[in-house]
N, C-alpha and C positions, 0 to 999 in steps of 0.2 A: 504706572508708566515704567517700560523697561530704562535700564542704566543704559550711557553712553556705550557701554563695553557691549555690552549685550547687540545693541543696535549693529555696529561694528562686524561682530560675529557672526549674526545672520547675512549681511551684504555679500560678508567673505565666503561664505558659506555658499553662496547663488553664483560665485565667477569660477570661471576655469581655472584650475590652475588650485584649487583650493585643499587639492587631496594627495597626499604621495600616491603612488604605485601600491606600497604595503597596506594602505590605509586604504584602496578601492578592491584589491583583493579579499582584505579580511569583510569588506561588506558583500561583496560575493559571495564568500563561503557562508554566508548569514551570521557572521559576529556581531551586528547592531543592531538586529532587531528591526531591522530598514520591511517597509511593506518592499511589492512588486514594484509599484508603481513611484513608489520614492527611490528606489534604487534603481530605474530604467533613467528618470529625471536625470540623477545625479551623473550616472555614464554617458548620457546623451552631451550632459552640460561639457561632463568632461573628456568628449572626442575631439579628433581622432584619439584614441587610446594606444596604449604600450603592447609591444608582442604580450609579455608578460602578463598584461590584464586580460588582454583577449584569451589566454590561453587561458585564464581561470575560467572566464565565462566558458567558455567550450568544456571545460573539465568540472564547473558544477555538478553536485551530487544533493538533492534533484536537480535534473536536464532542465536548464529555461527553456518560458513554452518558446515555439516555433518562430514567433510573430514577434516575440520580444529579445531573440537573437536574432535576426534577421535588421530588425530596426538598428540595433545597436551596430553591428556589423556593418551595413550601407553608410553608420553613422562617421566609421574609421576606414572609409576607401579610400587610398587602395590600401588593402590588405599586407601587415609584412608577411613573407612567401610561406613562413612556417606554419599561421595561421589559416591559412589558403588548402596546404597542404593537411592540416589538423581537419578541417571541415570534410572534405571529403574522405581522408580517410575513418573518419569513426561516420559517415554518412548520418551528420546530425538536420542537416535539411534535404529536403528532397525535389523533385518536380520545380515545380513553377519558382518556388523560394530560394532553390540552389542557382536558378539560372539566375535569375533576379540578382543575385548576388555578386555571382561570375561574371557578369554582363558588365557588372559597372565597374569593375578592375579595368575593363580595355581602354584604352586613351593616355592611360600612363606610363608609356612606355619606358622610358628615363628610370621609374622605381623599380623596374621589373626588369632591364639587362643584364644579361651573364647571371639568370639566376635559374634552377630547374625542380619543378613538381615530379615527383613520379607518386602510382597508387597500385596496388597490387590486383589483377585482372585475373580472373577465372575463363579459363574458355567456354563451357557451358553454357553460361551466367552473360559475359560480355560487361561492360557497362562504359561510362564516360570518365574522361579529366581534364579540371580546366586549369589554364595557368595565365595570367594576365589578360586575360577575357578570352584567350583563344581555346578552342575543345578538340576533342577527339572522340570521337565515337563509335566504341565496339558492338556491331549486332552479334547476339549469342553465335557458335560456331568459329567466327571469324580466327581467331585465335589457335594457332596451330597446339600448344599449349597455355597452362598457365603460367601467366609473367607480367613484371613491373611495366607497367605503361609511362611514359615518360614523355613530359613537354619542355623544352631548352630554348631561350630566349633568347638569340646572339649577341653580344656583346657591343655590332655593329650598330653604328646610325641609322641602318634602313632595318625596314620587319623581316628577318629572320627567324625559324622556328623550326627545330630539330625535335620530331616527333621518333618516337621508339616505343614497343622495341623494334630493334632493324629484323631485315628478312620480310619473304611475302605470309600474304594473307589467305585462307580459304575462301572471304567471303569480302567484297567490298567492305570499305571502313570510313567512317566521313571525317574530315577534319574541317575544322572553320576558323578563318582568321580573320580578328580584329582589323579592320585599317581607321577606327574612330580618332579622332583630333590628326589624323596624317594630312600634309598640307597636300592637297589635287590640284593646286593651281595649274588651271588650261587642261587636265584630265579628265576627260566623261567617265563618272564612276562605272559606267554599266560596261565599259572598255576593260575592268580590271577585271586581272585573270590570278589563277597559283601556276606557279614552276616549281620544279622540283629540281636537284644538283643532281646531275651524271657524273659522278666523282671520273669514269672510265674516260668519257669524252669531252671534261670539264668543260662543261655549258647548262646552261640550265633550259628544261625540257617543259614546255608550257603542257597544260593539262586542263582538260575538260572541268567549267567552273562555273558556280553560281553566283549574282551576286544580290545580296540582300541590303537596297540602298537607304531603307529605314532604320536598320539594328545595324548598320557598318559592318556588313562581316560577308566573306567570299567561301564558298562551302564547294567541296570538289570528295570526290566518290575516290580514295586510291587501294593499291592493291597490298604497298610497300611504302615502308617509309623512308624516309631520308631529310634532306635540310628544304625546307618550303620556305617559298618569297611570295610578293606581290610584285605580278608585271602587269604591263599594257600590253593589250592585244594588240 
């Protein structure tokens, strides 16, 4: 029969809350001798997790597989922003995994004001960046040269989103914004459009839009960027 102490140790051992920070990192780097599958348990138990823990996962050497960062990561949404910004830039998920991921940051708007992603874009190449559920998406060409691409979150009560870099494009560029947990009270979603700011003739210029009323998000073809909203048509 195990001792009273013993009992005790294992219960603590299964609650949140039961690990430092230093003490979930060095099981990361493989200091305990933990299997996979004990150490997915133990993070899981203990999400959401710290910038600092997520950042060791992401920075394992070996890479956890795909599915077992992925779990963990959906485990700690939303994301803090450095993390967010770590995934995409070392492009440790891809395709289906990365959206999956992205996706479920949007609706928390409040953790993700006045904050901004940017990731370094190749013209050639093109590719995507997300920042609190919302994207951008470079097709190859588009891109006069190579440069930081950047998502800015306004600080404001309504969905504001300052896409960059500024200046036009060669080739259409898609951007998609979140409107997930936004209140529509009396709003027919399929009504919602994007505007763009005319800083020259300070108003905002509605624009040609999608909206995709199962994944919450309005998808518009632009040329140029500048500060994008959600109106009603």
């Amino acid at each position: 029969m195990p001792r009273k102490a013993d009992e005790s140790t294992a219960v603590k051992s299964l609650a949140k809350g039961s690990y430092t920070d230093e003490q979930l990192i060095a099981m990361i780097n493989q200091q305990s001798g933990l299997s996979m599958s004990e150490l997915g348990f133990i993070l899981l138990r203990e999400s959401p997790l710290s910038s600092n823990v997520l950042m060791a996962v992401l920075q394992r050497d070996p890479k956890l597989p795909p599915l077992f960062l992925k779990t963990v990561l959906l485990a700690s949404t939303p994301l803090p922003v450095a993390v967010a910004q770590a995934i995409q830039e070392e492009e440790l998920l891809s395709g289906r995994d990365l959206r999956l991921v992205m996706e479920a940051q949007a609706g928390f708007t409040g953790h993700f004001l006045d904050t901004k992603v940017s990731k370094w874009m190749t013209a050639s190449e093109g590719g995507e960046i997300w920042h609190g559920g919302h994207k951008i998406e470079f097709p190859p060409g588009a891109l006069m040269q190579d440069a930081y691409a950047s998502i800015s979150i306004s600080p404001s009560n309504y969905i504001q989103v300052d896409f960059g870099p500024d200046g036009w494009f060669n080739r259409e560029v898609t951007v998609a914004i979140s409107y997930k947990n936004v209140d529509l009270s009396g709003v027919d979603e399929n009504a919602l459009t994007l505007s763009w700011y005319d800083e020259t003739a300070d108003q905002w210029i509605e624009v040609a839009s999608r909206v995709d009323t199962r994944r919450k998000y309005i998808f518009a073809q632009v040329w140029h960027f500048t500060q994008y909203t959600i109106s009603v048509k």
